[in-house]
N, C-alpha and C positions, 0 to 999 in steps of 0.2 A: 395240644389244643391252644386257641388264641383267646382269651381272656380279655375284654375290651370292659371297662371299668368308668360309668360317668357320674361323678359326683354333684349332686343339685344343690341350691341353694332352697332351704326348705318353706320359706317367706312364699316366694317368688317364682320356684321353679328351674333360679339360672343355671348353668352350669359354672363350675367353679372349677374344676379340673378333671382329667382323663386320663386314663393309663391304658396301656395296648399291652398288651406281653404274652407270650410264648411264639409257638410258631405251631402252623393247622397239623401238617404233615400229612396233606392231604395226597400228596405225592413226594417225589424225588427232588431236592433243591435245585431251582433251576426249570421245573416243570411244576410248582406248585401254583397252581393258580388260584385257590382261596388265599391265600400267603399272601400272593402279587396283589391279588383286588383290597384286600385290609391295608396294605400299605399305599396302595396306591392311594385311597381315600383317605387316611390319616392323615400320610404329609403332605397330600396334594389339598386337606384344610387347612394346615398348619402354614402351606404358600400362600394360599389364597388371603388367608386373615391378614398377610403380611404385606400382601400384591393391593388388596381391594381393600381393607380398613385401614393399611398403615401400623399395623403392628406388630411387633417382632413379639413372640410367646415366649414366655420363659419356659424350652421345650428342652425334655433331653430324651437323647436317642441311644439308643446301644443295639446290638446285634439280638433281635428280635425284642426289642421294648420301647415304647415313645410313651413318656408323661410330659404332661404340664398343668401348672398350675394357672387357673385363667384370673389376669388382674381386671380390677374394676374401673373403666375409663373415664375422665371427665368429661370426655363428647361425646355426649348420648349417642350422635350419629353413627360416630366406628362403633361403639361399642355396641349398639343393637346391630350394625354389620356382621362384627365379632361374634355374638352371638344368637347370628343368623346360618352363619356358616358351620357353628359347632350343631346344630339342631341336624343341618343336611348332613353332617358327620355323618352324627349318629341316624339317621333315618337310613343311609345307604350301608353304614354296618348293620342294623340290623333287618335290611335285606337279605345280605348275604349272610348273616345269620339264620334265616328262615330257609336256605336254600342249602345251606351245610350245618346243620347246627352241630355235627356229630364233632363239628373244628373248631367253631366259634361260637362264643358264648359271652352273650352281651348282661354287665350287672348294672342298677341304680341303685344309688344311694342320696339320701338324704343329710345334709350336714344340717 
């Protein structure tokens, strides 16, 4: 099962960091396509924040894991980009969380 983890800032609501981890097994590797769509929308946030706000995330990857910890920018402009982008994250995982829950399992937390 995928375990997708977003931690909030409790003030405010921000997010502050995310963690991705296991893998669905919702099929054969290679033919996993709940597997493919979580990844695809993780790192394809983690481009984007980089492509359209300018900022590189302090992100680490491993074979079925992606965290980071989200820093707090001093241009309001990226950083509401930033986290504009982590919001669409998590709205499109827990899409496909409604649609496999039985793989992935979306938690919040409050810090």
């Amino acid at each position: 099962m995928i375990t997708v983890t977003f931690v909030r800032r409790s003030e405010d609501k921000r997010i502050v960091s995310f963690a991705v981890e296991g893998h669905a097994k919702y099929a054969k590797p290679g033919k996993d396509i709940v597997c493919a769509g979580v990844s695809a929308v993780s790192v394809g946030t983690v481009n984007a924040i980089e492509t359209l706000a300018g900022v590189e995330l302090p992100a680490t990857m491993k074979n079925g894991w992606l965290s980071s910890d989200i820093p707090v920018l001093p241009d309001a402009d990226s950083d509401a980009k930033m986290q504009l982008l982590l919001e669409s994250m998590s709205v499109m995982l827990e899409t496909i969380a409604t649609s496999y829950g039985k793989h992935v399992v979306l938690h919040e937390r409050l810090q």
